[in-house]
C-alpha positions in Angstrom: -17.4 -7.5 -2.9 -19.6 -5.8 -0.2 -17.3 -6.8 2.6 -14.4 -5.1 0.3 -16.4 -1.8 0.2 -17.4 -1.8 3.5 -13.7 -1.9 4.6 -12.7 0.7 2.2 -15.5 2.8 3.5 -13.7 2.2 6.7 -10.2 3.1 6.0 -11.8 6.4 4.5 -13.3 7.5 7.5 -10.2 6.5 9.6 -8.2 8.3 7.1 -10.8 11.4 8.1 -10.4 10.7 11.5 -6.7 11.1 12.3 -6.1 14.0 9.6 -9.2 15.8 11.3 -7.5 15.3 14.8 -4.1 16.1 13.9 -4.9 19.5 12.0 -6.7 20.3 15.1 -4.2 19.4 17.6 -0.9 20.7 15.8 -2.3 24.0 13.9 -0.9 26.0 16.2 2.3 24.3 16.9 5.7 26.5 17.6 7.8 27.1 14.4 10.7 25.4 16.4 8.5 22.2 17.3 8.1 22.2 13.9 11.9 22.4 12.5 13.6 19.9 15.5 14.9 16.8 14.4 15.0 14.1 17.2 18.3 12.6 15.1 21.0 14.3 12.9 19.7 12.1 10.3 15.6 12.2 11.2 13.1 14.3 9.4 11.3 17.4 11.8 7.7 17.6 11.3 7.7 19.5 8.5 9.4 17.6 6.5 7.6 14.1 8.0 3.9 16.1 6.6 5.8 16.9 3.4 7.0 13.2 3.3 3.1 12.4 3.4 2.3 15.3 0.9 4.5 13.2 -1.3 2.7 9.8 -0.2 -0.5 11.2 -0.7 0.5 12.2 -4.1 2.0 9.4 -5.3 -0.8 6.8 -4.2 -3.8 9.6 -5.8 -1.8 8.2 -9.3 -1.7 5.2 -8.3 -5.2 5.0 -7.0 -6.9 6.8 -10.5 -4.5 4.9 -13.0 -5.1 1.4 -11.5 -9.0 2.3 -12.1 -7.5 2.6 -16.2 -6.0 -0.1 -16.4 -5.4 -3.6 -15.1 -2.1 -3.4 -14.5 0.2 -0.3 -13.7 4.0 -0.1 -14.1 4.4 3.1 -12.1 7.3 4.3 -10.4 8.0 3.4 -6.7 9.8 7.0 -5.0 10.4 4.7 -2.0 14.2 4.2 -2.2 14.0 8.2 -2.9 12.2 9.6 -0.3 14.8 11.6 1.4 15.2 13.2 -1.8 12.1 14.3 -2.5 12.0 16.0 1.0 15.5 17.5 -0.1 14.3 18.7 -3.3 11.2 20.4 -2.3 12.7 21.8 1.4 9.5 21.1 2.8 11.6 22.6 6.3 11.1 26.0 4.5 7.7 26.3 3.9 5.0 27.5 5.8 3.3 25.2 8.3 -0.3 26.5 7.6 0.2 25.8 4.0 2.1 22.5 4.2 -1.3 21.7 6.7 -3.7 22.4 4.4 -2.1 20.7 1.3 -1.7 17.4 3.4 -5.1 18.0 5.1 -7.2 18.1 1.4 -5.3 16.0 0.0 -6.0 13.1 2.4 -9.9 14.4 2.0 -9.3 13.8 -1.9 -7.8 10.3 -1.4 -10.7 9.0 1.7 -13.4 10.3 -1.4 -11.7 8.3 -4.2 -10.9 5.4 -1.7 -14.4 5.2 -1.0 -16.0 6.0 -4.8 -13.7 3.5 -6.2 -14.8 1.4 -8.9 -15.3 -2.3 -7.4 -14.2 -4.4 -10.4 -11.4 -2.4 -10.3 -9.8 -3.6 -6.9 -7.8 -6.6 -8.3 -6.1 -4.1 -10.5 -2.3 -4.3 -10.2 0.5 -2.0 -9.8 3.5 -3.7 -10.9 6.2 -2.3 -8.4 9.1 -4.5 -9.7 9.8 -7.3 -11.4 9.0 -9.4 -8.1 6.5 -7.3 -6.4 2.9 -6.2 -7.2 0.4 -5.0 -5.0 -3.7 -4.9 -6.3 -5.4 -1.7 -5.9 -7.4 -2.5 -2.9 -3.8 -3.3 -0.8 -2.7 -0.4 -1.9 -5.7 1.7 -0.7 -6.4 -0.4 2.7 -2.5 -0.2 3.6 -2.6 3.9 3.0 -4.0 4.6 6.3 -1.4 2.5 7.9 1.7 4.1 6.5 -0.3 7.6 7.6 -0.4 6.0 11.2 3.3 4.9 11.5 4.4 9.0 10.5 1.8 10.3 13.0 3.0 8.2 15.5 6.9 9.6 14.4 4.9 13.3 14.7 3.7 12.5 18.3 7.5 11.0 19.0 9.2 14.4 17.6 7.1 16.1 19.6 7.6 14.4 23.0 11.7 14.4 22.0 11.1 18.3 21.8 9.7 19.0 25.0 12.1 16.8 26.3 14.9 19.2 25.4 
């Protein structure tokens, strides 16, 4: 269980790391850096921080119900993403704020990830009828779905001064 922990203590700091960095390095970025979309159909990075506001608050349920229970039939907003960017017009709203939501929120999940109850990590969250993922996949794959929409951030951002 150790080795578990120490891993999770891990993914919290890295979780630290790259939200520290970013909030350094794009607090002061141009409102239109911050509205282009690369593609008629991609997200600008507003609304990519407000797709992992939405992440962040999805898996913070996840992460305090599956220390409830053993197993979690919870909603997966996946299929609905787009949506929920939509619906809350996260292009709209002001960068410092959206920032600071994302930024503290990540804080909240790297201190739960790393207070997490051990004999709670084989807790599932029943996504489907075929899928289920325990509690300690769920919080040791969070920092890689964060990684995969920096990456898109840094790729909006090179598309931008591109144009």
């Amino acid at each position: 269980m150790n080795q578990k922990m120490d891993e999770l203590n891990e993914v919290a700091n890295r979780i630290e790391q790259s939200v520290g960095a970013a909030v350094k390095n794009w607090h002061d970025l141009p409102e239109p850096a911050l509205r282009f979309r690369p593609a008629e159909d991609a997200w600008s990075i507003k609304e990519i921080i407000g797709h992992l506001i939405d992440s962040a608050s999805n898996n913070h349920q996840r992460f305090v119900r599956l220390q409830l229970t053993e197993s979690l039939t919870f909603p997966d907003y996946g299929q609905d993403n787009i949506h929920w960017v939509r619906i809350q017009n996260y292009q709209d709203q002001t960068w410092p704020e959206l920032l600071v939501l994302w930024q503290y929120f990540n804080l909240q999940l790297a201190y739960i990830i790393r207070s997490v109850d051990p004999s709670c990590l084989s807790h599932v969250w029943q996504v489907d009828s075929q899928t289920s993922v325990t509690l300690f996949d769920l919080m040791t794959d969070y920092h890689r779905h964060l990684k995969v929409h920096l990456d898109q951030i840094d790729d909006n951002l090179n598309a931008f001064d591109g144009c």
